[in-house]
C-alpha positions, 0 to 999 in steps of 0.5 A: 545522513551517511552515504547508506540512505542516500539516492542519487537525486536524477534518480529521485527525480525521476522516480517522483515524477513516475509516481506523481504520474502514475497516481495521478493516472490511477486515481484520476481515470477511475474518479472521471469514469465513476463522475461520467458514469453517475453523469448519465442517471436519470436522477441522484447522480451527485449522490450517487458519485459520493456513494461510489466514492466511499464504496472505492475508499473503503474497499481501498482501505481494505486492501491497503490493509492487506498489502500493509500485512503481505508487504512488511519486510522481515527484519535483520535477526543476525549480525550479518553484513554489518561493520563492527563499527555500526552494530553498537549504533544500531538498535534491536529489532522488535519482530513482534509486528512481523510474526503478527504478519506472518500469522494472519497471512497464513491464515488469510491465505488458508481461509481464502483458499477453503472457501475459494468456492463461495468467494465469487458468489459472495462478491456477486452478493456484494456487487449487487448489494453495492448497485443500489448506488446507483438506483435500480440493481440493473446488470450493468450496475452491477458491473460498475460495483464490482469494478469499483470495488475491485479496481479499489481494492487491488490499488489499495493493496499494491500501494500498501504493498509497495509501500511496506516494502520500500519505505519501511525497508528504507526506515529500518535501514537507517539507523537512529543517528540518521534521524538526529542532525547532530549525530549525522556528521559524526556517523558520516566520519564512521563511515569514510573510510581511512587509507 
């Protein structure tokens, strides 16, 4: 691989022990409340635990997809800051999925923003909807729901979001001979300057 996608390993080191951390943090402590929490029902705890595990999947899943939709990275429409020589080893790139992006963004955004009114009656509907997990609608179920689903979403959401932009910036970047062993070496010839 050419110097371009390279990381320093101290700093990859360091970055996967911070996020081997923070997920085990922010996938663990929220499991251990919901298991406690279940724990302490008079009766269904075991489903109730399973229930709830599935509600945060799904809410995970819908905001992964939005963080994936508000994360990925606009790609390099002009030849500028590349060398001559890289231009002819690198491919064109296909906007199609951005301008898809870019279109439900703004339309998601615009939706939210006109009902913006309804959105926390509608979320209480669904809290309370969700409650039944956990036996009777009672308030404090409700708020376990909605912190559930919340908490889920949000962390769905900066996951898929981080995620596009880091690691989806970091494979446009390369170009197709990064990928091919054979071809690393000579691209790493193209890349060393000559004096």
């Amino acid at each position: 691989m050419s110097q371009r996608g390279r990381v320093p390993p101290d700093v990859q080191k360091y970055i996967n022990r911070w996020l081997a951390f923070a997920q085990a943090v922010l996938i663990g402590f929220p499991l251990v409340a919901i298991a406690i929490y279940c724990a302490e029902l008079r009766s269904g705890g075991l489903m109730a635990f399973g229930a709830s595990a599935m509600v945060s999947a799904a809410s995970f899943l819908a905001g992964a997809l939005l963080g994936f939709l508000f994360g990925i990275p606009r790609a390099l429409t002009s030849d500028a800051g590349m060398r001559s020589g890289e231009l002819d080893s690198r491919l064109t790139a296909n906007t199609n999925l951005e301008q898809v992006s870019d279109w439900l963004t703004k339309i998601i955004v615009g939706a939210t923003l006109v009902q913006l009114g309804n959105l926390t009656r509608r979320f209480g509907e669904l809290a309370t909807s969700v409650s039944s997990i956990f036996g009777s609608p009672s308030e404090q179920n409700k708020i376990m729901a909605g912190a559930i689903i919340l908490y889920a979403a949000a962390y769905g959401f900066f996951a898929a979001y981080v995620g596009a932009r880091s690691i989806i910036s970091f494979l446009f970047y390369l170009s197709p001979s990064d990928w091919l062993p054979e071809r690393q070496h000579t691209q790493a010839e193209q890349d060393t300057p000559t004096d």
